[in-house]
C-alpha positions as CSV (number, residue, x, y, z in Angstrom):
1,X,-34.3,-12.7,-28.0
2,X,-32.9,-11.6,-24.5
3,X,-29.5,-11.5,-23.3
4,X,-28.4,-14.3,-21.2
5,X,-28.9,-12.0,-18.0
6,X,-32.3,-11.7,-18.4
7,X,-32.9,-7.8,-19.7
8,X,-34.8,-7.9,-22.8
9,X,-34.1,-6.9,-26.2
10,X,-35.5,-3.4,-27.9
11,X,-37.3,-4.3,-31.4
12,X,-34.7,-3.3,-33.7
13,X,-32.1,-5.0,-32.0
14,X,-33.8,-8.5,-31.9
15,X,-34.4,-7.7,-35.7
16,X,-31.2,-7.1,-35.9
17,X,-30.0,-10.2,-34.2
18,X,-32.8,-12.3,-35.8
19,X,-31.2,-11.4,-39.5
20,X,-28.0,-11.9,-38.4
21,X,-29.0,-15.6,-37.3
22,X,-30.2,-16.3,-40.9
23,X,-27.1,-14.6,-42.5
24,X,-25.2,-16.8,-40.2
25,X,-27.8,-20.1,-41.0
26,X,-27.6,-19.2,-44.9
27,X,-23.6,-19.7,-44.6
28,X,-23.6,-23.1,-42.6
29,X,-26.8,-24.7,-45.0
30,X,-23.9,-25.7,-47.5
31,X,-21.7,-26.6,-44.9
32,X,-21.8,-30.5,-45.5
33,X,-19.9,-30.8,-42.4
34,X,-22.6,-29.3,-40.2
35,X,-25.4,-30.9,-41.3
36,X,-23.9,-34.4,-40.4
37,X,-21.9,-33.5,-37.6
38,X,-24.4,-31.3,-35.3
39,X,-28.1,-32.1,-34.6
40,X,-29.9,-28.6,-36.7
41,X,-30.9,-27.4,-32.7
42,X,-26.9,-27.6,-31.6
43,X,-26.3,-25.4,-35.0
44,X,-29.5,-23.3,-34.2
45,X,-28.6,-22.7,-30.1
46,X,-24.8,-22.2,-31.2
47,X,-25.7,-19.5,-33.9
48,X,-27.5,-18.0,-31.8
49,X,-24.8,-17.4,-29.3
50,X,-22.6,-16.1,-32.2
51,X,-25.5,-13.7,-33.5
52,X,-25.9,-12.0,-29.7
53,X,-22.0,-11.7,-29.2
54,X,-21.8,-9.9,-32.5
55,X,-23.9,-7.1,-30.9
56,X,-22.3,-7.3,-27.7
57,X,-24.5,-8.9,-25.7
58,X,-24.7,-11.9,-23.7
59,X,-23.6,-14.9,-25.6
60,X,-25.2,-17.4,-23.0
61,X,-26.3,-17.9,-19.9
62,X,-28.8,-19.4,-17.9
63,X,-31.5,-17.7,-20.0
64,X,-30.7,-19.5,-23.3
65,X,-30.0,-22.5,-21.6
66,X,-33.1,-23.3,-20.1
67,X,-35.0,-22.1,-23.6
68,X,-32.3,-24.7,-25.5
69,X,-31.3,-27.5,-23.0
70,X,-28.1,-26.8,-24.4
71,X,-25.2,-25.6,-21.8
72,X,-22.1,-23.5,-23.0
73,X,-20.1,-26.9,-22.7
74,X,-22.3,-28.5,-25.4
75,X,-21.9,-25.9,-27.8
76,X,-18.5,-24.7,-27.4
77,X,-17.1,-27.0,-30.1
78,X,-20.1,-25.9,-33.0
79,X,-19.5,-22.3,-31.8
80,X,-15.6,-22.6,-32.9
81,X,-15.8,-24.9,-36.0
82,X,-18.8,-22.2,-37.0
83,X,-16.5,-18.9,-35.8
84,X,-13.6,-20.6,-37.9
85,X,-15.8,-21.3,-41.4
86,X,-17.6,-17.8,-41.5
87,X,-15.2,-15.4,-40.1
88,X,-11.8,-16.9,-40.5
89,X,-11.8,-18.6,-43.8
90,X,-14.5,-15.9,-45.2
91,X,-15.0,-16.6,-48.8
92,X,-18.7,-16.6,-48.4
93,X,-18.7,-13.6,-45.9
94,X,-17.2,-11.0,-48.1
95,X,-20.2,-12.2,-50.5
96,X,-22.6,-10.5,-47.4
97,X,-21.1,-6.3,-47.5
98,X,-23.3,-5.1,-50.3
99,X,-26.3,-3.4,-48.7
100,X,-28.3,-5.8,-51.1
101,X,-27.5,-8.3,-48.9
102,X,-28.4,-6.2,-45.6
103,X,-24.5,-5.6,-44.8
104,X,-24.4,-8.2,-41.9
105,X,-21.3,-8.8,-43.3
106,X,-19.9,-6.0,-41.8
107,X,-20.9,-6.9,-38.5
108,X,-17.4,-7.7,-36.7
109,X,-17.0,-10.0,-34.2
110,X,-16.0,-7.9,-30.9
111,X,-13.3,-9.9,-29.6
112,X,-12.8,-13.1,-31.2
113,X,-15.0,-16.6,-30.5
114,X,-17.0,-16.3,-27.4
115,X,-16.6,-19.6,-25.9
């Protein structure tokens, strides 16, 4: 994964980033809401754009959007309704701290929803 300006990504970080999308995707499969509201690439483009922000980098940008065909405008509204399930009403999240369960958890947010 690279950051929506264009520098890349070392290694561990994109693992990093990669198992924070799956943490994230784990959450939303039981979501009933997302899987009949958003097409699975809207939920895929807008976790991803969580999952960088989370380790403060880009959250989009022209990057992204030509690998997605999604622009910021189409995925505000998943990123938000995702932000508020996972990290506001966190029943699931606190499930995530144990180090069983990779601690991604534990990653904050930096400074609220990105878009």
């Amino acid at each position: 994964v690279r950051g929506g300006g264009g520098g890349g990504v070392g290694g561990d970080e994109n693992e990093k980033i990669h198992h924070y999308a799956l943490y994230l995707s784990s959450h939303l499969l039981s979501i009933y809401e997302f899987n009949v509201k958003y097409r699975p690439s809207l939920v895929a483009a807008s976790v991803l754009c969580l999952s960088q922000h989370a380790f403060n980098l880009p959250a989009w940008g022209p990057f992204f959007e030509s690998l997605t065909g999604y622009t910021t405008n189409d995925i505000k509204d998943c990123v938000r309704e995702i932000f508020q399930h996972i990290f506001i009403q966190n029943s699931i999240h606190q499930k995530y701290y144990p180090p069983k369960y990779g601690c991604f958890a534990s990653v904050q947010m930096l400074s609220g929803c990105p878009l």
